[in-house]
Structures are given as C-alpha cells and as structure tokens.
DRENDREN-119845 format. One line per field, with one value per residue: residue number from 0; residue in one letter; x, y, z of N, C-alpha, C in turn. Coordinates in pm, whole numbers. Example, Ala and Ser with C-alpha at 12.3 -4.5 7.8 and 13.67 -1.06 7.14 Angstrom:
BEGIN
seq <- 0, 1
type <- A, S
npx <- 1319, 1285
npy <- -569, -225
npz <- 780, 708
capx <- 1230, 1367
capy <- -450, -106
capz <- 780, 714
cpx <- 1320, 1290
cpy <- -330, 3
cpz <- 780, 787
This chain:
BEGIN
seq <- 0, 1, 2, 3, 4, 5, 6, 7, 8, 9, 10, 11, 12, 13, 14, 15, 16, 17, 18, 19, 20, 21, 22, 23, 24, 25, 26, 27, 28, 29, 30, 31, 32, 33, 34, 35, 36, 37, 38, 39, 40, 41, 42, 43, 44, 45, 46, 47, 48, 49, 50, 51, 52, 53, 54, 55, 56, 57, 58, 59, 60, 61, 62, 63, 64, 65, 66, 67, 68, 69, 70, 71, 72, 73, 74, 75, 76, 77, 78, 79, 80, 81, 82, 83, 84, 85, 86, 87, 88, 89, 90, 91, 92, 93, 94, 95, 96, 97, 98, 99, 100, 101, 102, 103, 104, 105, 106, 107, 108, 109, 110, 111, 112, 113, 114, 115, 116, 117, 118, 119, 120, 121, 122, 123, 124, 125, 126, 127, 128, 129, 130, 131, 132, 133, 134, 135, 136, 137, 138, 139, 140, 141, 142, 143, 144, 145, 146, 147, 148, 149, 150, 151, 152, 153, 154, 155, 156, 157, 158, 159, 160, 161, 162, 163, 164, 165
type <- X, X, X, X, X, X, X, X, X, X, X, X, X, X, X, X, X, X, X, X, X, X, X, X, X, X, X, X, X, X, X, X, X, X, X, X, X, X, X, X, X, X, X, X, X, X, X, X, X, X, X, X, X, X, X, X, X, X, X, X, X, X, X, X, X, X, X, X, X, X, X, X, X, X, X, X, X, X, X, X, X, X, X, X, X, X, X, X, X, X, X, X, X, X, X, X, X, X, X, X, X, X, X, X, X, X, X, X, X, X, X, X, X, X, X, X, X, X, X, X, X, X, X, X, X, X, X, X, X, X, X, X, X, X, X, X, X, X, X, X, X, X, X, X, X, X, X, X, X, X, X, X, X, X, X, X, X, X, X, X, X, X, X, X, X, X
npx <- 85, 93, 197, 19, -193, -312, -346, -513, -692, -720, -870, -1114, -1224, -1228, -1411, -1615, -1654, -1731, -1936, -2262, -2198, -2258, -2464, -2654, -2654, -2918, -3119, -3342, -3300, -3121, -3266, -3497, -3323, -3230, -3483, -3536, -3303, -3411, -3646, -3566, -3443, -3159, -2923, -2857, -2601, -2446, -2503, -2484, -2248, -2187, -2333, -2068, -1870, -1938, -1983, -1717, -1616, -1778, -1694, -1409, -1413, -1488, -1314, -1090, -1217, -1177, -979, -812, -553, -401, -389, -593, -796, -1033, -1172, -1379, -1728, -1980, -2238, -2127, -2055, -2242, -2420, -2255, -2286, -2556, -2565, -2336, -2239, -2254, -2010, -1882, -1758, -1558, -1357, -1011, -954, -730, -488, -448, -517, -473, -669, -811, -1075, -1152, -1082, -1232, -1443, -1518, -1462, -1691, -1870, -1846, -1866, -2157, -2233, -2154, -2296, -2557, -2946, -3110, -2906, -2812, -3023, -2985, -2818, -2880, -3060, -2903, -2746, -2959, -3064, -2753, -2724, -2935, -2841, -2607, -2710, -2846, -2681, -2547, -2808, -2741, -2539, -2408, -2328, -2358, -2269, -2166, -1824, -1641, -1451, -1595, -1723, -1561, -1454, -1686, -1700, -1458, -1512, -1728, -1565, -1531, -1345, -1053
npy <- -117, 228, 527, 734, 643, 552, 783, 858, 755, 827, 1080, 1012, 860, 1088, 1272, 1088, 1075, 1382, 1423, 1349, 1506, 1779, 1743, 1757, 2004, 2150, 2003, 1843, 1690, 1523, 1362, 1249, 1047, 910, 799, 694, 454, 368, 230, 59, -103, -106, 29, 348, 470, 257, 271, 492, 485, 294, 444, 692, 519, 352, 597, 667, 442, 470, 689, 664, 481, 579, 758, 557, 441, 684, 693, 899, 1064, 1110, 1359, 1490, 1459, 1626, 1693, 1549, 1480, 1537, 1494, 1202, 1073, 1010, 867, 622, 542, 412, 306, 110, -218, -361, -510, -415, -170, -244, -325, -248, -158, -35, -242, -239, -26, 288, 429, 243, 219, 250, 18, -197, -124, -102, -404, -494, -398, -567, -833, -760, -769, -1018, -1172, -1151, -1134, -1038, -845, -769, -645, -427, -292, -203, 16, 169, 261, 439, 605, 748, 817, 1021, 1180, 1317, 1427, 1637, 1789, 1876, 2008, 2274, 2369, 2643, 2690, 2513, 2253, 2083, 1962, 1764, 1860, 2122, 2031, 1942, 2204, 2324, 2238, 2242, 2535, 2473, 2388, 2112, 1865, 1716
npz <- 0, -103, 20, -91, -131, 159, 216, 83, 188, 463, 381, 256, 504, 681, 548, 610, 846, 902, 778, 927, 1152, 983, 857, 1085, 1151, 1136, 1391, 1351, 1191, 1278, 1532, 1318, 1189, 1386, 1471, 1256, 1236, 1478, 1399, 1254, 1348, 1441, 1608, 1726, 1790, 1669, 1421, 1330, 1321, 1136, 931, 876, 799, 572, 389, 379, 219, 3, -106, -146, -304, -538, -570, -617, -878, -1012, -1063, -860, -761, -367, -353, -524, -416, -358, -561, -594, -710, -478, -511, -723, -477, -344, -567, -581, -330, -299, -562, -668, -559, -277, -196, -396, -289, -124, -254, -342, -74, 188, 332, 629, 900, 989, 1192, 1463, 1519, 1254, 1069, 1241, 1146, 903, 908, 1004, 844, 573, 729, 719, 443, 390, 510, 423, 387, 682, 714, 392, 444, 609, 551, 265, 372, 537, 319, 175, 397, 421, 173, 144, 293, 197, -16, 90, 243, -37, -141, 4, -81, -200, -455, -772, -849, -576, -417, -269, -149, -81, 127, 313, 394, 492, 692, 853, 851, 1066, 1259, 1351, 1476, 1319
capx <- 0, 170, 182, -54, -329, -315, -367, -676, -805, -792, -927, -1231, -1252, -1228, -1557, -1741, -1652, -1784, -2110, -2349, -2230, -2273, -2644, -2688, -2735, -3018, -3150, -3471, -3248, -3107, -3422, -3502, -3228, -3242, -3601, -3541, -3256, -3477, -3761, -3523, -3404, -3045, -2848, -2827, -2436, -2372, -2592, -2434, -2103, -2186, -2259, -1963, -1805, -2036, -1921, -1616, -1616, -1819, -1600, -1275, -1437, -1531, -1156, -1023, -1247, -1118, -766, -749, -433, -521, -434, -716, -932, -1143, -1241, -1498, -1816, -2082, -2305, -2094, -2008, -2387, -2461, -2160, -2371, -2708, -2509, -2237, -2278, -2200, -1860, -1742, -1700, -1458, -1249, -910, -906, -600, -477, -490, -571, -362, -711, -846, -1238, -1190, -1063, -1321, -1598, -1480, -1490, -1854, -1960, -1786, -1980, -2298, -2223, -2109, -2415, -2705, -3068, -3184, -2808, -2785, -3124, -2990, -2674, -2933, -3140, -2820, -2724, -3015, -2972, -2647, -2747, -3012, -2745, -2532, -2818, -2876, -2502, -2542, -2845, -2674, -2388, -2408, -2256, -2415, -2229, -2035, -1740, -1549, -1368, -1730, -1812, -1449, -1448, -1796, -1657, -1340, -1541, -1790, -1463, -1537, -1280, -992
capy <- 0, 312, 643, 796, 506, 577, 932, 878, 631, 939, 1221, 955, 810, 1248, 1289, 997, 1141, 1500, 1413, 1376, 1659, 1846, 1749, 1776, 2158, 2121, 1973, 1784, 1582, 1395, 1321, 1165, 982, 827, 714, 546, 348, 277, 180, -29, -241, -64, 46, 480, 466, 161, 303, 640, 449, 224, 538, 706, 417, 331, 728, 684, 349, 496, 831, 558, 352, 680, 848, 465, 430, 782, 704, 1027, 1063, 1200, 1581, 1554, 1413, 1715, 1719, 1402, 1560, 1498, 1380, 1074, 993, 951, 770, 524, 453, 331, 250, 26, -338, -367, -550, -341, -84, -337, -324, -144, -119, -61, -389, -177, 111, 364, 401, 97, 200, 237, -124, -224, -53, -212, -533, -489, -391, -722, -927, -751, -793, -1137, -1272, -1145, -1147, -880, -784, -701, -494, -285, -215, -87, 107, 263, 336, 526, 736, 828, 919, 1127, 1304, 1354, 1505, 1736, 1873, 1927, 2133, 2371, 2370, 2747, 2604, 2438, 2078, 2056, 1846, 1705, 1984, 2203, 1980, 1956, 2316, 2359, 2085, 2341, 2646, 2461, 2361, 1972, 1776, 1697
capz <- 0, -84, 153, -132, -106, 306, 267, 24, 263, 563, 335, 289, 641, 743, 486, 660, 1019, 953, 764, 983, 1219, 949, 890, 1196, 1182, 1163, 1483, 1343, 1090, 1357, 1538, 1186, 1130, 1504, 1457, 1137, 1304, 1545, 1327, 1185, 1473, 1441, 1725, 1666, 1769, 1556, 1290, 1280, 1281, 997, 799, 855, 744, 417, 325, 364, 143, -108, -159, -157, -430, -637, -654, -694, -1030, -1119, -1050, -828, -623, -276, -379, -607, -380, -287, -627, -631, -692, -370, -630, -719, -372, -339, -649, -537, -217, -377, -718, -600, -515, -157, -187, -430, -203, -44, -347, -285, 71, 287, 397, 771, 910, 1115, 1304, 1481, 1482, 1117, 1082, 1311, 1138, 797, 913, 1042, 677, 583, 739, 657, 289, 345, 567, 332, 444, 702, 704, 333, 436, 681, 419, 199, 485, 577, 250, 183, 486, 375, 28, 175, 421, 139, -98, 213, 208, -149, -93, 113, -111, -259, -605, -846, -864, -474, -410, -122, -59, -32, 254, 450, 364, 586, 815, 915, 945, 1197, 1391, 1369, 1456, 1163
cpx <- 89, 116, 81, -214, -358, -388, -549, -783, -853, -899, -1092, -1283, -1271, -1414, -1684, -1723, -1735, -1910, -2195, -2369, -2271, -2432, -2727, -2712, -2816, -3080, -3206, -3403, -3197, -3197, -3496, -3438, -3228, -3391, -3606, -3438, -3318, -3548, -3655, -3431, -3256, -2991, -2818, -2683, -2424, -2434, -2518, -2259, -2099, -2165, -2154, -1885, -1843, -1980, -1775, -1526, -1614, -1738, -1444, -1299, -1466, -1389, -1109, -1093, -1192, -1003, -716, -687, -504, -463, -500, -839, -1065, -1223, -1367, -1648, -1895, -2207, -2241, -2092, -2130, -2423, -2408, -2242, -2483, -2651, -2499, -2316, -2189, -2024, -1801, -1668, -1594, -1310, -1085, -859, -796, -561, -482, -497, -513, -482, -816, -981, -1208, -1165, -1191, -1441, -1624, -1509, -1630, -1914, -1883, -1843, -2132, -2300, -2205, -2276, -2549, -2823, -3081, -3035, -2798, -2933, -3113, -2926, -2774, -3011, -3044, -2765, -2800, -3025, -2818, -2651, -2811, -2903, -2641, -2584, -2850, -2772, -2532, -2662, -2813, -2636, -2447, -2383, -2322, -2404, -2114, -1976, -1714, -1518, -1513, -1713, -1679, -1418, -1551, -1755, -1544, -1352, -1653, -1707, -1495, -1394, -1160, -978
cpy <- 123, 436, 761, 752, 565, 695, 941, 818, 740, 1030, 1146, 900, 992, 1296, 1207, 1036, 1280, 1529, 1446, 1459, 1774, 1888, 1758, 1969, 2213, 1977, 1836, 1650, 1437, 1293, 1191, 1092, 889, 750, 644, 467, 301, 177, 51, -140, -213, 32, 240, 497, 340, 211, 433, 589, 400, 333, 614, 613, 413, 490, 744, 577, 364, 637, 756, 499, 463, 707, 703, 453, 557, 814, 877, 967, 1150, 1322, 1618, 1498, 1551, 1774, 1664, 1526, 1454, 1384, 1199, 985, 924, 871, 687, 437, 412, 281, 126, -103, -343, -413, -522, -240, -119, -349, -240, -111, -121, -184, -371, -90, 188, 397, 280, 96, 167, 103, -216, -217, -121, -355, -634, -524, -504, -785, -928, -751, -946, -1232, -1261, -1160, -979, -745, -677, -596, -392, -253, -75, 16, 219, 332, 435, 690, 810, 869, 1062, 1228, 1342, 1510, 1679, 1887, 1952, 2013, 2250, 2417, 2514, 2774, 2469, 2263, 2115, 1947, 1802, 1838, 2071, 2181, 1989, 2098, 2344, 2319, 2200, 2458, 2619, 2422, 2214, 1949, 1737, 1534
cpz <- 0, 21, 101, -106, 30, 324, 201, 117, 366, 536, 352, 435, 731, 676, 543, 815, 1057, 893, 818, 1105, 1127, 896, 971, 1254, 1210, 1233, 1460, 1253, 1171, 1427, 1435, 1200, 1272, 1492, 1344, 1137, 1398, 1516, 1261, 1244, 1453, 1542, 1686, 1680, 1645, 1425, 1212, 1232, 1155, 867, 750, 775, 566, 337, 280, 192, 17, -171, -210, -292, -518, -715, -695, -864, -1132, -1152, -1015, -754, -503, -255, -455, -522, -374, -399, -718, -596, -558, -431, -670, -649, -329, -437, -632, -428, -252, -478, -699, -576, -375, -163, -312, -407, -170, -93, -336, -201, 107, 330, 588, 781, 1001, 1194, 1299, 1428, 1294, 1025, 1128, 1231, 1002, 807, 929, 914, 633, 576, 741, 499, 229, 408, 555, 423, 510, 720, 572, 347, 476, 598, 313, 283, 493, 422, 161, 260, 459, 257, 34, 261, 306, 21, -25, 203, 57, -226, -75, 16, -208, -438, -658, -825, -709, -482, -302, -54, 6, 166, 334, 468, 480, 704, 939, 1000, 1071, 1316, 1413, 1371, 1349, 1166
C-alpha cells in the first residue's frame, strides 16, 4: 500500500466522520435519522457508525475508479459519492481497501460492513437502509452547497469552518 493510497483512505474516512455533524445543523435531521434506526431495529451509535463508514467506502471507491491521487481528492463531486452509495454493489466498495488502518475503529468498522455484505438477508437490508440514509445526508449537504455541482472539498471546507474535529 503506498503512503498515497493511506492518505486517500484518511481524506475519505475524514468525509465519513464529519457528515453527519454536518447534517446535523439542523437539529430535526437527527431526530429523523435516530427514529429510522430505530424503526429499523439498528443500534443509533452503531448506525451512525456504519454510515460514517459506508461514506467513507463509497467516496474511496469513487476516486479509486477515477484514478485520483489523494491531492485531487477534494475534487470528487458529492453527487458521485452519493450515487456510489445506492449505485455500488456492496462488496465493491470493499475493493481497494488498505490492507490496515492507522485508526483501529476504522478497521473495526470495515470489518462490520464485511460481514454484513457477506451474511445477506436482514443484514444485506440494513446495508441498503443505511445506505439510503447516507445518500439522503449527502443530498442534504449538497443542498446547502451554494454552487451548483459541490465536491469534497465544499463539505471539509464547511466541516473546518464549523470547527469539527480533523
């Protein structure tokens, strides 16, 4: 794995971390988004984790098909990263991955989606449940987004000036 691969893997694992604080601006979204993990017999921490994750996956599997290096990452449109998550066939997200992860959850969280891709039934339902919710939280962002077609950068751009986290 080179030290370029690694870095693409953060910039995406950084996009699936500041998501849903960022939809979270609005108050009521969360609210939402907790009652339809509920409704859906899904844990709201493990749920919110998964999507992080699934974002991160699906932004990973976007720049790998476009053969961006990660100093072009910030120029994957928002749009794609969303069509990637409903598009996509679950394990081809999977495709490319890091062989590890300099952080553990994100290892961890990987491995989860794993075995919900591998053990089908109401598993591959939540996959799609959740990857709905994250299309919709993405759609949301790109709302906002002041500019016609937003990208990555838009959103780590918003991400910076709300002071989230890096």
């Amino acid at each position: 794995m080179t030290a370029d691969h690694d870095k693409l893997w953060r910039h995406c694992a950084h996009l699936g971390r500041v998501l849903l604080p960022l939809v979270d601006q609005e108050p009521w979204r969360r609210a939402r988004r907790h009652e339809n993990l509920t409704a859906w017999g899904i844990d709201t921490a493990a749920g919110e984790r998964m999507i992080e994750i699934f974002a991160a996956l699906a932004a990973h599997a976007v720049a790998l098909d476009a053969s961006l290096p990660a100093t072009e990452f910030e120029v994957l449109p928002l749009k794609d990263v969303a069509d990637a998550a409903t598009g996509k066939r679950d394990y081809e997200l999977l495709a490319g991955l890091p062989d590890t992860f300099a952080d553990d959850r994100d290892g961890q969280a990987v491995n989860i989606f794993r075995l919900y891709v591998y053990r089908n039934g109401q598993y591959s339902r939540r996959l799609t449940q959740l990857s709905t919710e994250l299309r919709h939280a993405l759609l949301v962002l790109a709302e906002r987004a002041p500019i016609r077609s937003p990208t990555c950068e838009d959103v780590l751009r918003r991400a910076a000036q709300a002071h989230l986290p890096q």
